[in-house]
Backbone of each chain as ProteinMPNN parsed JSONL, in Angstrom:
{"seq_chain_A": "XXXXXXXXXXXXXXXXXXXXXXXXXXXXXXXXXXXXXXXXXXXXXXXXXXXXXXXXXXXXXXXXXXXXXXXXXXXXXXXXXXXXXXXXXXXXXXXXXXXXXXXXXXXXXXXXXXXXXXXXXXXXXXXXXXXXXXXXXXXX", "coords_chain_A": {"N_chain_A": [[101.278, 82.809, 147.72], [102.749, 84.386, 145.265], [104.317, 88.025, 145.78], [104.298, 90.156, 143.586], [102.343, 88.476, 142.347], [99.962, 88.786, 143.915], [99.98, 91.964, 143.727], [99.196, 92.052, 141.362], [96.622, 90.811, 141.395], [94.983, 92.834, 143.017], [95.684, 95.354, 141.827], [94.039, 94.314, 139.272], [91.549, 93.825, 140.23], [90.75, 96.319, 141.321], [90.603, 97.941, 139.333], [88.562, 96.919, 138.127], [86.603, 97.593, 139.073], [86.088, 99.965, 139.567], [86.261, 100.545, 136.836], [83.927, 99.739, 136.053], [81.824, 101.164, 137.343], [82.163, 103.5, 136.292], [81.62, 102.584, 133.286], [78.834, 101.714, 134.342], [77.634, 104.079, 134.855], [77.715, 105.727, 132.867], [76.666, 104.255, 130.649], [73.696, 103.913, 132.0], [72.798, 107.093, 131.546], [73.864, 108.963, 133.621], [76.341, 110.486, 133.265], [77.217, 113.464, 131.288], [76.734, 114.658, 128.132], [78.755, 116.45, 127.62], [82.452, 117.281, 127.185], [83.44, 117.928, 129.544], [81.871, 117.105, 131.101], [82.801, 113.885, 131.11], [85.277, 113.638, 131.385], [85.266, 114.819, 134.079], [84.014, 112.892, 135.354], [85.065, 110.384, 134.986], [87.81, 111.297, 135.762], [87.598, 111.288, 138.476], [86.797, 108.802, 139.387], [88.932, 107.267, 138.304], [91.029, 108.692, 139.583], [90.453, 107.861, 142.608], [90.442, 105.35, 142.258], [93.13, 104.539, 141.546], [94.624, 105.72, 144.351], [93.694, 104.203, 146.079], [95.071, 101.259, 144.609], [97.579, 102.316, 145.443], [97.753, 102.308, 148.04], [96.467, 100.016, 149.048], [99.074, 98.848, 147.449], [101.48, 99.524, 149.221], [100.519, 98.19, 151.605], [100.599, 95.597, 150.683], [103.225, 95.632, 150.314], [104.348, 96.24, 152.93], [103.692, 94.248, 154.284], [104.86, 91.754, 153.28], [107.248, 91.833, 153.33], [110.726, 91.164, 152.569], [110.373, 90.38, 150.155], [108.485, 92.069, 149.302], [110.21, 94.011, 148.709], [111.865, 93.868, 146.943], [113.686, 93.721, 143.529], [111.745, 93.298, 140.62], [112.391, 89.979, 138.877], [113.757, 88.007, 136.655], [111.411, 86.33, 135.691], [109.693, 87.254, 136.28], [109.922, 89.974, 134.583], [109.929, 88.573, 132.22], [106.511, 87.514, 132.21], [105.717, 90.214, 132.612], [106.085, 91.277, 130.043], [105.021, 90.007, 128.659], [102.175, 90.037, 128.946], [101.938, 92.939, 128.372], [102.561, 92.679, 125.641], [100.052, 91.91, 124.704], [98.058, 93.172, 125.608], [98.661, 95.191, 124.011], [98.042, 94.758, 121.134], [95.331, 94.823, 121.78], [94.919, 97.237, 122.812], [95.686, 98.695, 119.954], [94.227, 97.375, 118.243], [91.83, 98.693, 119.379], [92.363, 101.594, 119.088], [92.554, 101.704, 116.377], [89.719, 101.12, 115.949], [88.859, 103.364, 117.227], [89.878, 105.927, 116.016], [89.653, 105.411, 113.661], [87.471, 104.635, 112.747], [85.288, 105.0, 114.136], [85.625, 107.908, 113.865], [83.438, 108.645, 111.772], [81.188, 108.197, 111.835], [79.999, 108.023, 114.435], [79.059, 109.881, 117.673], [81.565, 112.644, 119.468], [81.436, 112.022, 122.534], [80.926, 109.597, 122.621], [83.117, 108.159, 121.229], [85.37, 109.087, 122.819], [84.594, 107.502, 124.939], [84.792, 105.117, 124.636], [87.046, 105.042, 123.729], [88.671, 105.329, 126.233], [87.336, 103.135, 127.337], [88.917, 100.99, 125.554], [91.231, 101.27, 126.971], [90.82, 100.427, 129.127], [89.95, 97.691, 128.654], [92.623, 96.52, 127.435], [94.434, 96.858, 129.604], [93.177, 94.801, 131.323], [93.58, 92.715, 130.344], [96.019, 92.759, 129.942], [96.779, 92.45, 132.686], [95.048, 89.888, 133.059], [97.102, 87.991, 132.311], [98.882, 88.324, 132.955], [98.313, 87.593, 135.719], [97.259, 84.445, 135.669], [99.334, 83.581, 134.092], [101.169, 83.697, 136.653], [99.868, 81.865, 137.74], [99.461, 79.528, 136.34], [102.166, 78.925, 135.42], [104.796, 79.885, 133.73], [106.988, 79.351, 129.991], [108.374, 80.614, 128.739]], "CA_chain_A": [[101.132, 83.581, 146.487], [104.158, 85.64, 144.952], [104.496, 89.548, 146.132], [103.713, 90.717, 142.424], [100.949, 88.268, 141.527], [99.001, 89.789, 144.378], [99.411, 93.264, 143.245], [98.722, 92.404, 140.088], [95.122, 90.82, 141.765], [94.815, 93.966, 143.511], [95.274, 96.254, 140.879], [92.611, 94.207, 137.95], [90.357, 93.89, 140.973], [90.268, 97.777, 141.406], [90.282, 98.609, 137.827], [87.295, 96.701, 137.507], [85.577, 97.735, 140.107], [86.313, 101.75, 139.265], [85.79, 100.659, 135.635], [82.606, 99.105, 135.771], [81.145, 101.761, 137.976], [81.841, 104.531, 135.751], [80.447, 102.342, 132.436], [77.124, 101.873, 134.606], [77.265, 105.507, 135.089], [77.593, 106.068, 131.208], [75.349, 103.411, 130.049], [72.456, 104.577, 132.596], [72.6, 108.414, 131.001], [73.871, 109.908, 134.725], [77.395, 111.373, 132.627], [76.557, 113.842, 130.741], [77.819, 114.315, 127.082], [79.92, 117.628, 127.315], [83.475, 116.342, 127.735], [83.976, 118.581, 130.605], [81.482, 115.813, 132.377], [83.395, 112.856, 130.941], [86.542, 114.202, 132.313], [85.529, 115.169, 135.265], [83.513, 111.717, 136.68], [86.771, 109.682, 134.51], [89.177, 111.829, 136.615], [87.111, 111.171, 139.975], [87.077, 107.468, 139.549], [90.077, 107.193, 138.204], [91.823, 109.248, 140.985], [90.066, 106.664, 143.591], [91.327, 103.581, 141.677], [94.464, 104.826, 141.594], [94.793, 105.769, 145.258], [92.959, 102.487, 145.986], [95.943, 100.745, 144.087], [98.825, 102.577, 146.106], [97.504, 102.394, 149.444], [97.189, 98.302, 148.53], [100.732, 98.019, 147.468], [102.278, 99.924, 150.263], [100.303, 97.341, 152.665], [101.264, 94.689, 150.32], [104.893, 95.214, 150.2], [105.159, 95.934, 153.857], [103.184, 92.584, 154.963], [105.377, 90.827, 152.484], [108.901, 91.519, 154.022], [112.052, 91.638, 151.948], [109.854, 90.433, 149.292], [107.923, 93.308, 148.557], [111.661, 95.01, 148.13], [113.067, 92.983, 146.083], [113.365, 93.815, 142.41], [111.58, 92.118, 139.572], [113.399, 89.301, 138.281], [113.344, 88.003, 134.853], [110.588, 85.873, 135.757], [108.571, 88.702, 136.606], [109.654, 90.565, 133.853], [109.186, 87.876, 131.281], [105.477, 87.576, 132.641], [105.12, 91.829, 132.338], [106.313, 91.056, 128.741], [103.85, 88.913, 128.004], [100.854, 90.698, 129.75], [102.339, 94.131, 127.806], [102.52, 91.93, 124.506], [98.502, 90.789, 124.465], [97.397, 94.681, 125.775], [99.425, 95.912, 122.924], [97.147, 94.206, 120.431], [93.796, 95.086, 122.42], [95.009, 98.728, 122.426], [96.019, 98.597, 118.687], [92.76, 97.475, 117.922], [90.677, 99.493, 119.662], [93.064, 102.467, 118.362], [91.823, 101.388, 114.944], [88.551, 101.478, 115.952], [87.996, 104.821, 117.583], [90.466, 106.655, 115.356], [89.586, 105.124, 112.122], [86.077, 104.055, 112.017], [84.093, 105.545, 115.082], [84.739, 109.205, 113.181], [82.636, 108.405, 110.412], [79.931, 107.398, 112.458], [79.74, 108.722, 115.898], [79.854, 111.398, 118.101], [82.528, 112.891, 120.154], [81.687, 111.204, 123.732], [80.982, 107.865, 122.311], [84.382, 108.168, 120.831], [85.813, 109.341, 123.974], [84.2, 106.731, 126.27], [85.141, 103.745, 123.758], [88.796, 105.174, 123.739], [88.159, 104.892, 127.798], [86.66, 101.101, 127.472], [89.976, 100.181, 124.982], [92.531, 101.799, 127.679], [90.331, 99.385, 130.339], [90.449, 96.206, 128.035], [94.328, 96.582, 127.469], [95.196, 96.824, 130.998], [92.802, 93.685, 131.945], [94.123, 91.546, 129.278], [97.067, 92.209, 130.918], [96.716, 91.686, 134.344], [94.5, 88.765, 133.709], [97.277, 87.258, 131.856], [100.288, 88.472, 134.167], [97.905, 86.426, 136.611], [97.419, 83.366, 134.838], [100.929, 82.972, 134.272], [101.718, 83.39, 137.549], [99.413, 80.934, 138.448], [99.466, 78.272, 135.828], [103.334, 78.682, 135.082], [105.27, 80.774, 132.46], [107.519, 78.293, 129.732], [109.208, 81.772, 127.997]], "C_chain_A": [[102.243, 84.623, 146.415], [103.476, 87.182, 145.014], [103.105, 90.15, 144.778], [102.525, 89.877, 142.069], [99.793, 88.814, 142.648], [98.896, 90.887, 144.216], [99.037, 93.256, 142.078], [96.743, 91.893, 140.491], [94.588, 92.064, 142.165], [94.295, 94.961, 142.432], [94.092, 96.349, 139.885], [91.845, 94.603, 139.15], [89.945, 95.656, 140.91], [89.941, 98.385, 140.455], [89.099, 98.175, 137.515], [85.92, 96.879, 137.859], [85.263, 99.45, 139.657], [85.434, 101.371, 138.151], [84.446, 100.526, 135.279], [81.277, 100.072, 136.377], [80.701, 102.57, 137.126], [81.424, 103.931, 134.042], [79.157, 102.389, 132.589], [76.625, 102.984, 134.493], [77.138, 105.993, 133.571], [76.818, 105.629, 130.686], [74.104, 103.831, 130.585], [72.317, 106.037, 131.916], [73.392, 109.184, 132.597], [75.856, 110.66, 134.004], [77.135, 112.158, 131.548], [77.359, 114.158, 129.549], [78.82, 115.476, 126.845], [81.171, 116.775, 127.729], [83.975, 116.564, 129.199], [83.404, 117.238, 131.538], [82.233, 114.512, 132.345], [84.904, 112.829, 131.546], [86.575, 113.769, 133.317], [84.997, 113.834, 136.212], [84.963, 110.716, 135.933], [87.55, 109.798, 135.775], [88.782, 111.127, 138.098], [86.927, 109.671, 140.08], [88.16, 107.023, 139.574], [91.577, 107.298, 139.255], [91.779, 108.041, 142.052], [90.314, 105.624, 143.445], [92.806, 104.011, 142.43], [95.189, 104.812, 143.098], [94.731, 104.804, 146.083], [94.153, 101.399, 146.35], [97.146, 101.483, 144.842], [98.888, 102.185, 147.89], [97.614, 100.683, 149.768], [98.635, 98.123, 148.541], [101.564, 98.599, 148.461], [101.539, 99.004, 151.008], [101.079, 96.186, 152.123], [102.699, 94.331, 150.541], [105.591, 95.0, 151.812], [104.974, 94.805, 154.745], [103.929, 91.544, 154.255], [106.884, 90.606, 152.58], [109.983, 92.276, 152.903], [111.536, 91.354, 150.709], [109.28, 91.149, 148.515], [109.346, 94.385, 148.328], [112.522, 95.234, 147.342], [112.513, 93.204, 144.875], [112.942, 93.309, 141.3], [112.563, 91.553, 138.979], [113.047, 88.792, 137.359], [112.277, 87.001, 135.007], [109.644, 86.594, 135.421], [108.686, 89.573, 135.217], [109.437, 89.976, 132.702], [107.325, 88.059, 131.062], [104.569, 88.955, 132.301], [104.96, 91.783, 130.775], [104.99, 90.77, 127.989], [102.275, 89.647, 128.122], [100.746, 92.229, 128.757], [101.74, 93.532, 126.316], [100.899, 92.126, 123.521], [97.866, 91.99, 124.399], [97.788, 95.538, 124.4], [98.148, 95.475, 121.721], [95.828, 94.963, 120.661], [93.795, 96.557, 121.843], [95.125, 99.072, 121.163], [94.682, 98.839, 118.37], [91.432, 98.683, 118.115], [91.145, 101.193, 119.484], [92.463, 102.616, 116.744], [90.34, 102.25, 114.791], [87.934, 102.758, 116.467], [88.705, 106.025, 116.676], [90.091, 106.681, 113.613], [88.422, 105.381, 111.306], [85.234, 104.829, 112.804], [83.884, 107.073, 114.152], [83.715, 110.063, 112.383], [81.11, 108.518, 111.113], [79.371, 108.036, 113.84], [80.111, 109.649, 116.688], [80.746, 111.204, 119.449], [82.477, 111.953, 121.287], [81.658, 109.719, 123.6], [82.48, 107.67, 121.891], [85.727, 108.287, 121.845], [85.888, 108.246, 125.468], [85.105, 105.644, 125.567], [86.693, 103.843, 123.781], [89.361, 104.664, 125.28], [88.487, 103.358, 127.604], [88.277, 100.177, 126.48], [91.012, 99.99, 126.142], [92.524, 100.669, 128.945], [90.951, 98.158, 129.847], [91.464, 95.9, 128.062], [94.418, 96.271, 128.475], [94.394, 95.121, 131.548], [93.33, 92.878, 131.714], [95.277, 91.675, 130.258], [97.389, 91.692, 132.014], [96.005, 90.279, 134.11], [95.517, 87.409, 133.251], [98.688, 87.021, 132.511], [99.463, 86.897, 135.286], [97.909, 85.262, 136.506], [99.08, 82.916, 134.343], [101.836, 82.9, 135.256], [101.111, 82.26, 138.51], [99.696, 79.546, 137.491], [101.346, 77.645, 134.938], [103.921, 79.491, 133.645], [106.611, 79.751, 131.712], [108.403, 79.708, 128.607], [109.113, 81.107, 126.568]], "O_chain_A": [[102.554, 85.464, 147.258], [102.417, 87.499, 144.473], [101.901, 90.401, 144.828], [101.624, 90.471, 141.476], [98.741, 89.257, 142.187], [97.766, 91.313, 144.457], [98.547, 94.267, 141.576], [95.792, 92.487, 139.981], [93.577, 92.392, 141.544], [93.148, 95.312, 142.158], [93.406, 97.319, 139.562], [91.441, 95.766, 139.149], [88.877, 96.062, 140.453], [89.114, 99.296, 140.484], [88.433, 98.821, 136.706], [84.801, 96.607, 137.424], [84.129, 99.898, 139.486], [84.228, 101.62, 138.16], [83.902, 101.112, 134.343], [80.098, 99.896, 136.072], [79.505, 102.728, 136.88], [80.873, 104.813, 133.383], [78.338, 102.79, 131.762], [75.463, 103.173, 134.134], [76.216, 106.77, 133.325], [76.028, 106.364, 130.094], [73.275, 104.163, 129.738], [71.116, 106.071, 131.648], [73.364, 110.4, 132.409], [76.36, 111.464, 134.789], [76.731, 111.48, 130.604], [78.578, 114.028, 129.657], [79.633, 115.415, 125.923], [81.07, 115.778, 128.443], [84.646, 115.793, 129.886], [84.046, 116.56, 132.341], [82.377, 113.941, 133.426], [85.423, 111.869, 132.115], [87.275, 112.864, 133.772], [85.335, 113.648, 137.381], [85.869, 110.458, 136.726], [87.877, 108.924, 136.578], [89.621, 110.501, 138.747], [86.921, 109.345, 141.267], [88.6, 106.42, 140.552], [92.539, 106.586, 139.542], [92.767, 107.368, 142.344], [90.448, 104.829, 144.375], [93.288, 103.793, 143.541], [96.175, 104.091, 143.25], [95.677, 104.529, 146.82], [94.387, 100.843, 147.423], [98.063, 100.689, 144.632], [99.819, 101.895, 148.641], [98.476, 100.143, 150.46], [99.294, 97.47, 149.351], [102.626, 97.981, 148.542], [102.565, 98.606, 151.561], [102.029, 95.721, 152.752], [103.227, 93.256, 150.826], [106.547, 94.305, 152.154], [105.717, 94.425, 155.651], [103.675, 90.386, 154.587], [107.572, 89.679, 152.153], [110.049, 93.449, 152.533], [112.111, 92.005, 149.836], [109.368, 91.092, 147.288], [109.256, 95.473, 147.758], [113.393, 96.049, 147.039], [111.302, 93.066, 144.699], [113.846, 92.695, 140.733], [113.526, 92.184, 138.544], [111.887, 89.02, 137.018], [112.177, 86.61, 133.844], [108.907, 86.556, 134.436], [107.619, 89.897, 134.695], [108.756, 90.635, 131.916], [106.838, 88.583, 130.06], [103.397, 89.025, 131.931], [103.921, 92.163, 130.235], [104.297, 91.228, 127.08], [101.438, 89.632, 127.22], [99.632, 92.637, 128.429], [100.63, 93.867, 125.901], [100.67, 92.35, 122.333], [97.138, 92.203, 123.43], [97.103, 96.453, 123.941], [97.245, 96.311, 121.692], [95.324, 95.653, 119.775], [93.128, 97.032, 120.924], [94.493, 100.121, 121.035], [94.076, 99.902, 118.239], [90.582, 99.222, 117.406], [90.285, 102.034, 119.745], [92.029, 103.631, 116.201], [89.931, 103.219, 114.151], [86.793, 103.15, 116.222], [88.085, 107.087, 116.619], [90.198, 107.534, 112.733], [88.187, 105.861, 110.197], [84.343, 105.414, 112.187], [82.798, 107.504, 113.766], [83.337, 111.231, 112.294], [80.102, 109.0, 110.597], [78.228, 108.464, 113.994], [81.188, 110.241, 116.613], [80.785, 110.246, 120.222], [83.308, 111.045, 121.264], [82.218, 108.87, 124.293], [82.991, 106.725, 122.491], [86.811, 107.726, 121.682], [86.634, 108.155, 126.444], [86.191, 105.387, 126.087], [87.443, 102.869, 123.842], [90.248, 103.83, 125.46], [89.514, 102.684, 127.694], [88.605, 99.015, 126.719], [91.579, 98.918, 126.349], [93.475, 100.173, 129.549], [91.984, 97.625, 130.253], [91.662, 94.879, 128.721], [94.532, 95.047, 128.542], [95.128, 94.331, 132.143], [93.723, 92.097, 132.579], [95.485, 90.897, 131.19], [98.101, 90.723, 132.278], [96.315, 89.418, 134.934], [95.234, 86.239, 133.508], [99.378, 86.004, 132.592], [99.867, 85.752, 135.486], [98.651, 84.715, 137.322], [99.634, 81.819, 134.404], [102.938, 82.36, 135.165], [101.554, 81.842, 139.579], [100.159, 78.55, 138.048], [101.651, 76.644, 134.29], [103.247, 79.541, 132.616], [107.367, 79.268, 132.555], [109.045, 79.285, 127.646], [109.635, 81.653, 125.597]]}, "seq_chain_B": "XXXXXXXXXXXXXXXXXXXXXXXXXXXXXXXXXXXXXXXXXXXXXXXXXXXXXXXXXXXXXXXXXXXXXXXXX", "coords_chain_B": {"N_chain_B": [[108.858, 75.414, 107.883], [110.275, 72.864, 109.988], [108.73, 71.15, 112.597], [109.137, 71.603, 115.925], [111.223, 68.849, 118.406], [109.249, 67.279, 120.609], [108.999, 67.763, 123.889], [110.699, 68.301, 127.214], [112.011, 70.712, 129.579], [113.643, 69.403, 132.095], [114.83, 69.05, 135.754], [117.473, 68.763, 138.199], [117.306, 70.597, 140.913], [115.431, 70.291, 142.666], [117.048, 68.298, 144.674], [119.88, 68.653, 144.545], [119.283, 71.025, 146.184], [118.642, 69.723, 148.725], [120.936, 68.273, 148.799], [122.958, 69.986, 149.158], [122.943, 70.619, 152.159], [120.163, 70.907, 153.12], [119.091, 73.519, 151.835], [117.766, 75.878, 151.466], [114.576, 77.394, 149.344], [114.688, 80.091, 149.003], [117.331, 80.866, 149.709], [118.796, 80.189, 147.856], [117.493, 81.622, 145.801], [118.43, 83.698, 146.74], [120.901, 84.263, 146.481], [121.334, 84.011, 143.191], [119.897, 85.776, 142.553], [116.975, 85.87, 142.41], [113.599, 85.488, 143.102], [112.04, 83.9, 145.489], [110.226, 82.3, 144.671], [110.218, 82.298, 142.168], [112.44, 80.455, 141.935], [111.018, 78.068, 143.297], [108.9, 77.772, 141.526], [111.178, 77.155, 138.755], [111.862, 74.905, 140.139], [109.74, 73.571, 140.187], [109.189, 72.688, 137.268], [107.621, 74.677, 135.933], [108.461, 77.151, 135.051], [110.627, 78.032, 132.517], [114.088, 78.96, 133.367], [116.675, 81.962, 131.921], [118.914, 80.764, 129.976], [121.516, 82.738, 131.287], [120.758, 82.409, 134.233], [120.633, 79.42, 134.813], [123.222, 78.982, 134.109], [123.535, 80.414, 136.822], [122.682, 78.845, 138.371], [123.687, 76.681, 138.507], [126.521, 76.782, 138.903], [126.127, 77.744, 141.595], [126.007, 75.581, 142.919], [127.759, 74.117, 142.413], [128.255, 72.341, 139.969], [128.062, 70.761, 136.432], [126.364, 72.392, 133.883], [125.049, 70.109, 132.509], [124.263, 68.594, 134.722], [122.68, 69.869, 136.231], [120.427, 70.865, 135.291], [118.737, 68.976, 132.129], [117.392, 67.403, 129.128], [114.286, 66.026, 128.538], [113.046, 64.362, 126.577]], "CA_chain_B": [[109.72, 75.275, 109.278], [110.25, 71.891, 111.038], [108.064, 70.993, 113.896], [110.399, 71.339, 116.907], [110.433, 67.908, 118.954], [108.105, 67.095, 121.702], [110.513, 67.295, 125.332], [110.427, 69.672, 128.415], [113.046, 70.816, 130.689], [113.954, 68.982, 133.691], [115.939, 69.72, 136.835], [117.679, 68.582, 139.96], [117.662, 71.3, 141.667], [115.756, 69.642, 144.469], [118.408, 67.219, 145.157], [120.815, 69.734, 144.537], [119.45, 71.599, 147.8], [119.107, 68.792, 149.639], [122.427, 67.546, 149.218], [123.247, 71.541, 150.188], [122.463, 71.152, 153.658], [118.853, 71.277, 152.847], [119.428, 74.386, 151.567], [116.003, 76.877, 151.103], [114.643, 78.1, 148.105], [114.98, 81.746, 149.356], [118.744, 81.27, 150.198], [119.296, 79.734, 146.294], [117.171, 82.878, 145.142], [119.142, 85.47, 147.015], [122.238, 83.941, 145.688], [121.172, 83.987, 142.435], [119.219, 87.034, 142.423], [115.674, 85.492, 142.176], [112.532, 85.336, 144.536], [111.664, 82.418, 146.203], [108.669, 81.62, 144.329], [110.929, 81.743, 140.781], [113.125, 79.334, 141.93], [109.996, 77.55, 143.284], [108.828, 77.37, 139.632], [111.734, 76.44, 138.163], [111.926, 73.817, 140.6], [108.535, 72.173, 139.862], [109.194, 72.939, 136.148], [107.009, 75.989, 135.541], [109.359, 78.231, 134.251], [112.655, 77.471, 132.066], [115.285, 79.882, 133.773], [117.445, 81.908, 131.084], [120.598, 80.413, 130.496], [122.432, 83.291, 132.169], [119.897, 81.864, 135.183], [120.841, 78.241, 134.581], [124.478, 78.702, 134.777], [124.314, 80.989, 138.189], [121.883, 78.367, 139.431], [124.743, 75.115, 138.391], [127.579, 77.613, 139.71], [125.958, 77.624, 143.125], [126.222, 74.004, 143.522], [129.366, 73.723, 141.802], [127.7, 71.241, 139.01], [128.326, 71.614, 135.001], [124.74, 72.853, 133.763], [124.171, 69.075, 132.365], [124.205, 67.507, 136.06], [121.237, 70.682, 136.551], [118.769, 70.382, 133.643], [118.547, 67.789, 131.302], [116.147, 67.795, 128.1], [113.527, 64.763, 128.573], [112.179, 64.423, 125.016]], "C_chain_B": [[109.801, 74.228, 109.592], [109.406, 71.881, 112.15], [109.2, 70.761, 114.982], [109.934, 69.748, 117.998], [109.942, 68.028, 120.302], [109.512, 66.811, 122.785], [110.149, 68.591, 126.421], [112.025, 69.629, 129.209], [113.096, 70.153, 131.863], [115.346, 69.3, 134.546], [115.882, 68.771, 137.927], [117.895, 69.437, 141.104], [117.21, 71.194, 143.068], [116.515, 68.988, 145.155], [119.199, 67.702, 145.681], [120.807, 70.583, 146.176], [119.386, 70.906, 148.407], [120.61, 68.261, 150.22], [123.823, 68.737, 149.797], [123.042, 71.624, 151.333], [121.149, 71.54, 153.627], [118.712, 73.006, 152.629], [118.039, 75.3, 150.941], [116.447, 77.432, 149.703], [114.916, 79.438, 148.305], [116.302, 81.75, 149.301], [119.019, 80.991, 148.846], [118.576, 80.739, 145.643], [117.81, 84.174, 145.571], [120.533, 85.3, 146.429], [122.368, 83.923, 143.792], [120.544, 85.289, 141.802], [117.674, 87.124, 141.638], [114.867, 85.424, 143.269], [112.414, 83.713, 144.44], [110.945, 81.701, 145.212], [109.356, 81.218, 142.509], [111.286, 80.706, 140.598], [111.821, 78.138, 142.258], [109.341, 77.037, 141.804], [109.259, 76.964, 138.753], [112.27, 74.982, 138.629], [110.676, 72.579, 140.1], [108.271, 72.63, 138.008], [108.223, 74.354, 135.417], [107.258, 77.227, 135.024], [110.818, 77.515, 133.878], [113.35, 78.592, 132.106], [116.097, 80.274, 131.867], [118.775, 81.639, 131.518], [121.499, 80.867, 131.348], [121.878, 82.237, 133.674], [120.64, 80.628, 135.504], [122.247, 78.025, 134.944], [124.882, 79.152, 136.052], [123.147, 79.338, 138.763], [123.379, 76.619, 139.649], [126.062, 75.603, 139.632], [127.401, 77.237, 141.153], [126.429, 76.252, 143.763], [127.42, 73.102, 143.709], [129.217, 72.426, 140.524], [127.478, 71.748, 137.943], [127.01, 71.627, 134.973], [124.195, 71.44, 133.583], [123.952, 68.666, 134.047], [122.531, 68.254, 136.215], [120.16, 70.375, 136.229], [118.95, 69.426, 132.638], [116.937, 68.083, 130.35], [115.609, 66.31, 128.329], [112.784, 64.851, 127.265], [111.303, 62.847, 125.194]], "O_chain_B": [[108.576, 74.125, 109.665], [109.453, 72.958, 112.745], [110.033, 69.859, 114.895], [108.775, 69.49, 118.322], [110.314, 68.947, 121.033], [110.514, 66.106, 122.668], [109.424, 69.572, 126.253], [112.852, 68.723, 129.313], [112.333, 70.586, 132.726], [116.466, 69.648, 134.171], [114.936, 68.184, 138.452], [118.539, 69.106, 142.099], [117.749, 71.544, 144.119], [116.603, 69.185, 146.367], [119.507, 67.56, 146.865], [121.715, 70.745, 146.992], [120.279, 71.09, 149.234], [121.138, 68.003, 151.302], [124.894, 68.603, 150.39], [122.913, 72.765, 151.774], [120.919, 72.628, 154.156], [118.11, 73.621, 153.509], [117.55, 75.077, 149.833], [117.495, 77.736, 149.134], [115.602, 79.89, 147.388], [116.708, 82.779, 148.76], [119.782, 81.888, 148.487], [119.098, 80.881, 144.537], [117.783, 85.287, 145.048], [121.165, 86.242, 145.95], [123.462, 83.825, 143.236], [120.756, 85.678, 140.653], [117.26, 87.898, 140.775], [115.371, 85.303, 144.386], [112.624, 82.797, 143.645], [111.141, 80.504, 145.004], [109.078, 80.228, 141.832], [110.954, 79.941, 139.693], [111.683, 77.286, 141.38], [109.454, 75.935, 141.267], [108.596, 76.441, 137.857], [112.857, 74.148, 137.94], [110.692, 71.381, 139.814], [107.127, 72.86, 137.618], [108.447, 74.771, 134.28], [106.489, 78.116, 134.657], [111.661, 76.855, 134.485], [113.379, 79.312, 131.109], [116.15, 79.484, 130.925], [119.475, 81.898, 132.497], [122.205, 80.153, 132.06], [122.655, 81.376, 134.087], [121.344, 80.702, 136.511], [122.606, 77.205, 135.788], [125.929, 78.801, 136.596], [123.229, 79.123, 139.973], [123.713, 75.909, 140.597], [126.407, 75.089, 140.696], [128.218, 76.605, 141.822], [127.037, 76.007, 144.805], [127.862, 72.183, 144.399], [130.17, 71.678, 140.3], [126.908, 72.836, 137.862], [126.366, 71.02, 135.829], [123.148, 71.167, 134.17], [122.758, 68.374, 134.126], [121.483, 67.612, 136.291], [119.2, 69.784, 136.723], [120.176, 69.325, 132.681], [115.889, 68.649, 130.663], [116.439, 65.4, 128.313], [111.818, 65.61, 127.179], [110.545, 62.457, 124.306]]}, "name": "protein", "num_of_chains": 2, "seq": "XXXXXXXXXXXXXXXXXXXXXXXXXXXXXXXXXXXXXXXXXXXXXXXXXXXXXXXXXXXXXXXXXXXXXXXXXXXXXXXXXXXXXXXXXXXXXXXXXXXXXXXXXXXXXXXXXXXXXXXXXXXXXXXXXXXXXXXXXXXXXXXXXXXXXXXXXXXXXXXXXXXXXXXXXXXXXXXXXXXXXXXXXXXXXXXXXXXXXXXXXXXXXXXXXXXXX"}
């Protein structure tokens, strides 16, 4: 398996694992609706993804040799393209929807979380599609 | 618009290293300035290299781009 399509497993895997934690935590009632709380359990997941995701690709790159050193090549960045492309859309959308339509209708943290849940979707789409093209072949 | 016709890219680039001194995909990606696994891909057709690509990959061999790729329609 190529360098980058394992960090790109790495990375969805953690995002979805963070992500999904702190929806249960929203959907159950345990976040509470001031933003200060939405922030602050966001930030504290978030942080732990994140860290998660570095501590990964520094093992990754150095179990992977000259490979993990070596700079994306237009393969790779075709592939980012593409993955960027599809998130672009998602995010659009769900830009629409919390900017446009949620104001009308709902309050602040729902608006807040849902802006959250777009920023998630985007990034999956991408990775799941970076992945998928590094697995089933990219034809530019 | 026209419907573009039905065809895929093909390559010799396995040959090509073979007839290199069995020549690794890593050593035809560092010369080229691709990972292993690219050239890997464009070997078993999975990616169509850009042209710039196409001509460092003919270059290496010393073969005009047709001998490389060929359109199979």
């Amino acid at each position: 398996m190529a360098y980058r399509e394992k960090t790109a497993w790495l990375t969805l895997g953690c995002m979805l694992v963070a992500y999904a934690i702190y929806f249960s935590l929203v959907l159950s009632g345990h976040v509470g609706p001031r933003l200060l709380d939405i922030i602050w359990t966001f930030g504290i997941i978030a942080s732990i993804q994140a860290i998660l995701v570095i501590i990964g690709h520094v093992v990754l790159a150095l179990s992977s040799g000259a490979e993990g050193r070596a700079k994306p090549d237009e393969r790779d960045r075709a592939i980012t393209r593409r993955g960027r492309s599809a998130a672009y859309v998602v995010l659009l959308t769900g830009t629409i929807v919390v900017g446009v339509v949620m104001p009308f209708s709902d309050p602040a943290p729902r608006i807040v979380n849902t802006a959250l849940l777009a920023i998630v979707l985007a990034e999956t789409v991408s990775y799941v599609l970076i992945i998928a093209s590094y697995r089933r072949g990219w034809h530019g | 618009m026209a419907k573009p016709l039905p065809g895929r890219v093909v390559n010799q680039i396995r040959l090509l290293r073979f007839m290199a001194d069995e020549m690794t995909q890593a050593e035809l990606g560092d010369r080229i300035g691709m990972t292993r696994q690219t050239v890997a891909a464009i070997e078993a057709g999975k990616y169509s290299p850009t042209l710039e690509a196409a001509f460092r990959i003919a270059q290496v061999f010393g073969k005009p781009l047709d001998e490389v790729f060929q359109w199979e329609g």
